[in-house]
N, C-alpha and C positions, 0 to 999 in steps of 0.2 A: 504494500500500500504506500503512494507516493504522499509526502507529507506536503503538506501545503502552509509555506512561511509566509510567501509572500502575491496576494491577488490583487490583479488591477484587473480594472474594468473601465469600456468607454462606455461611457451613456448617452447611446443614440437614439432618437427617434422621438423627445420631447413635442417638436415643431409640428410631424407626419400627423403624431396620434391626436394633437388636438385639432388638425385641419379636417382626420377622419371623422370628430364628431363636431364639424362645423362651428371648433370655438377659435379664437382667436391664438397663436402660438404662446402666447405668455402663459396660456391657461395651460398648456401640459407642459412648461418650466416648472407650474406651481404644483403640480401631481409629482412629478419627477424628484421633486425636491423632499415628498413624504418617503418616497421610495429611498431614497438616501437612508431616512432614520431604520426603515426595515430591513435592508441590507447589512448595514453597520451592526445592526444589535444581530443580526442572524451570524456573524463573522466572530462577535462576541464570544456569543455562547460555543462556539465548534472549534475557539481556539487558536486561531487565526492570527497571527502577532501582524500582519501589517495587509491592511488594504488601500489601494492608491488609486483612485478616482478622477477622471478625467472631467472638469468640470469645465474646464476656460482657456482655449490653444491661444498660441500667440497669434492664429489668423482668424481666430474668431471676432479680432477688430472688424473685421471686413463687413459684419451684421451690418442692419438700421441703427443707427445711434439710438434710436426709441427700445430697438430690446436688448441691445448692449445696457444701456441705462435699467434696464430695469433685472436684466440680471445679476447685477451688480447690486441692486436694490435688494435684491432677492436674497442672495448671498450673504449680506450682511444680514438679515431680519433671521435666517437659520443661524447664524451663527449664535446672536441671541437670545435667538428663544432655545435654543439645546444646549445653551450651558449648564445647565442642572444635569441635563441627562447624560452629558458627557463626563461628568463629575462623579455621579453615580454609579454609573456603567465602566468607570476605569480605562474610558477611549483617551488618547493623548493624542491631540491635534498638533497638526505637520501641516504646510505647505511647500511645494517645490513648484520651481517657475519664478518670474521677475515680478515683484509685489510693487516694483517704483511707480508705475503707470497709473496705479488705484488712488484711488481719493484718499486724502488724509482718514477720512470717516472708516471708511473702510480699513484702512493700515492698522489705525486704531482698534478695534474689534479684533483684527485676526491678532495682531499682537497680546490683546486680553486674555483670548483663549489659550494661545499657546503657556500664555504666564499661568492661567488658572490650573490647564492639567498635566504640567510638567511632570508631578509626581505619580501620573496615572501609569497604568502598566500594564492592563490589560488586552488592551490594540493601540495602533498606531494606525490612528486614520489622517492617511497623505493626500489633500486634495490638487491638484494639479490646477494651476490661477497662473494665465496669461503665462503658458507652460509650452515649448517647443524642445525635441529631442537634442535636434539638429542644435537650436539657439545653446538646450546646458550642455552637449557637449565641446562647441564651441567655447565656452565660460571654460570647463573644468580643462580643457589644455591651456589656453589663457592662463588659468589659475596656477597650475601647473607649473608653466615655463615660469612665473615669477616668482615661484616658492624655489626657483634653480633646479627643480628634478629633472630628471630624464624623461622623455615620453614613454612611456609605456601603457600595456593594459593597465597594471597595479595603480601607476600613477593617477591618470584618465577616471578610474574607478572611485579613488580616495575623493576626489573633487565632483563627483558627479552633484546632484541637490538630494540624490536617494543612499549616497555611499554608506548611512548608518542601518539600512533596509534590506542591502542585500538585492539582489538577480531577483527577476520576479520568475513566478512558478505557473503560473496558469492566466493568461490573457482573456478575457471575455470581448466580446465587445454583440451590443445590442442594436436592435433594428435593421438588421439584415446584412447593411452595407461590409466587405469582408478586404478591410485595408486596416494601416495600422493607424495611420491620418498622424505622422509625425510625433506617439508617445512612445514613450520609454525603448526608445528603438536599439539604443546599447543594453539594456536592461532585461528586456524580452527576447535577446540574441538565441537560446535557448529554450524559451516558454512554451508550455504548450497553450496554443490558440483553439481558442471555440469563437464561432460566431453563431449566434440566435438572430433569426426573425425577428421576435418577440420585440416589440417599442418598448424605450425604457420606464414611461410609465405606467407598463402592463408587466414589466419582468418582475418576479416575485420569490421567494428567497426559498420555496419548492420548488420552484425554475433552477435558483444556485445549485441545492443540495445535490439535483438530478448532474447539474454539469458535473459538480466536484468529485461527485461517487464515480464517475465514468473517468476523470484525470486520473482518481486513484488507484485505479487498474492500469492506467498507459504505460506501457515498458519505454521509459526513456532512456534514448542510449546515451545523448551529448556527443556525437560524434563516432563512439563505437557501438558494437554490437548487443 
């Protein structure tokens, strides 16, 4: 049975599912975003030390400024309102990706949280905010050459925004589309990949179970037999 350290997921299909029921796209941001609290506490309980969530690429500037703004809106009012449950629950909130871009208002919050559940321990939930592969791998050689190391894997690795997390173990991604849309692309070198159908405000953490019980039969080689 393959252990599972480390799962990241994209959460596609917010936009599709609310146009399928003729509501406006903000309206399956805001379904999408309960799906978060079900997920996270289903990762909880099964043990899970690190889930990393694709919430905001660095090309997701390209939106309407009107639902750019309001996922940003959004974003922050979760952050918010689950501080108790994060607290609770023993999740220790992470970000990777460039936070410079955000609003002070914004800066402030995630900053709150990270401070509140430093001493949590029981998950490491990573959201990825204005996050490109390409963009940290770039940063962590950067970061790299000016610490005077050598290029290498090891080095590249210590400077990633995930290096204290670890190779991820099992890639999801949701709403059909089967790319990696520029996450965790050093990180997932390895992973095994699922893609679902299923929109993200319809995938549901009997949906996870079923994928994760099927990773944990996959004979993974890494390269050998």
């Amino acid at each position: 049975m393959n252990k599972l350290n480390h799962l990241a997921i994209i959460m596609d299909g917010n936009g599709r599912w609310a146009k399928s029921k003729g509501l406006i796209r903000t309206n399956g941001h805001k379904v999408g975003a309960n799906v978060v609290e079900d997920i996270t506490s289903y990762c909880c309980q099964k043990g899970i030390a690190n889930l990393t969530l694709y919430a905001f690429s660095t090309e997701n500037w390209k939106r309407p400024k009107s639902e750019v703004d309001f996922l940003m809106n959004l974003l922050e009012k979760f952050l918010i309102e689950k501080r108790e449950n994060f607290v609770k629950n023993g999740i220790k909130f992470h970000t990777i990706g460039d936070l410079e871009p955000f609003n002070n208002s914004l800066k402030n919050e995630i900053s709150n949280l990270k401070n509140l559940t430093a001493n949590c321990d029981k998950l490491n939930l990573i959201l990825a905010i204005n996050y490109g592969a390409r963009d940290e791998i770039t940063r962590a050689v950067n970061n790299a050459l000016q610490s005077g190391e050598n290029i290498s894997e090891k080095s590249i690795s210590s400077h990633l925004d995930t290096s204290e997390f670890g190779d991820v173990d099992l890639l999801i991604r949701t709403g059909g589309e089967q790319r990696l849309s520029n996450f965790l692309l050093w990180q997932a070198s390895y992973a095994e990949l699922y893609f679902t159908p299923t929109l993200w405000p319809e995938f549901t953490s009997k949906e996870l179970d079923e994928i994760i019980s099927s990773y944990q039969k996959t004979h993974r080689k890494f390269g050998g037999l």
